[in-house]
C-alpha positions, 0 to 999 in steps of 0.5 A: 427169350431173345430181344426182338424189336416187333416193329422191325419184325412186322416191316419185315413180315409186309415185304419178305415171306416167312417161312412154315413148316409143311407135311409132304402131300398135307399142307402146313403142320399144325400143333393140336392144343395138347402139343402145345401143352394147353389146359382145358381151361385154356382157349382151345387152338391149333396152332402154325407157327411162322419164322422169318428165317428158313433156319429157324423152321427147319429146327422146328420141322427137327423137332416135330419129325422127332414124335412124327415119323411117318411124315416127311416134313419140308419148309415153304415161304408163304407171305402174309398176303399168300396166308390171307388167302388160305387163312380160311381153308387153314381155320376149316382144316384146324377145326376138323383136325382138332375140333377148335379154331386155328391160331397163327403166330410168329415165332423165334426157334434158337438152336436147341429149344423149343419155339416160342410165340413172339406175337400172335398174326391171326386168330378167328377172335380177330375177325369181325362178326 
């Protein structure tokens, strides 16, 4: 993993967008936990990933085109203030998708690999009941 400085990362995150990897006409991709590679006696998630720069998800929207085809893919800028308010229609469509919750994380995507979590944004685990 690269040496990343997280406070620099979430100054960043407060006033620039990050960028998210869409299927055409779908919305954001979303990583089934089998995608991920997760056992059963992991907690169970779907996963988005968020780069802080458009060319790290445009090498991920590579890398999932490979095994998807049939979609299109493209990358959008959302904001963290833009994410807290689909947050929820985002975790509702996880749960039907996958039938387990949403998970939101940072990622880093170096040329020629498979991105890597960095620090997690939002899970249904953060809201208070």
């Amino acid at each position: 993993m690269p040496k990343i400085d997280l406070k620099i990362a979430h100054e960043q995150m407060e006033v620039s967008p990050l960028f998210v990897v869409i299927i055409e006409g779908e919305g954001p991709y979303l990583e089934s936990p089998e995608e991920q590679g997760l056992y059963d006696s992991d907690p169970q998630e779907g996963l988005m990933r968020m780069f802080l720069t458009r060319e790290e998800a445009i090498r991920y929207a590579e890398i999932v085109a490979e095994y998807n085809e049939e979609e299109e893919f493209s990358t959008i800028k959302l904001t963290i203030t833009e994410l807290w308010k689909v947050i929820h229609i985002l975790n509702d469509r996880s749960k039907a998708i996958f039938n387990c919750p949403l998970r939101v994380d940072l990622c880093y995507n170096l040329p020629n690999e498979h991105p890597e979590s960095i620090d997690l944004i939002w899970n249904q685990g953060l809201v208070k009941q």
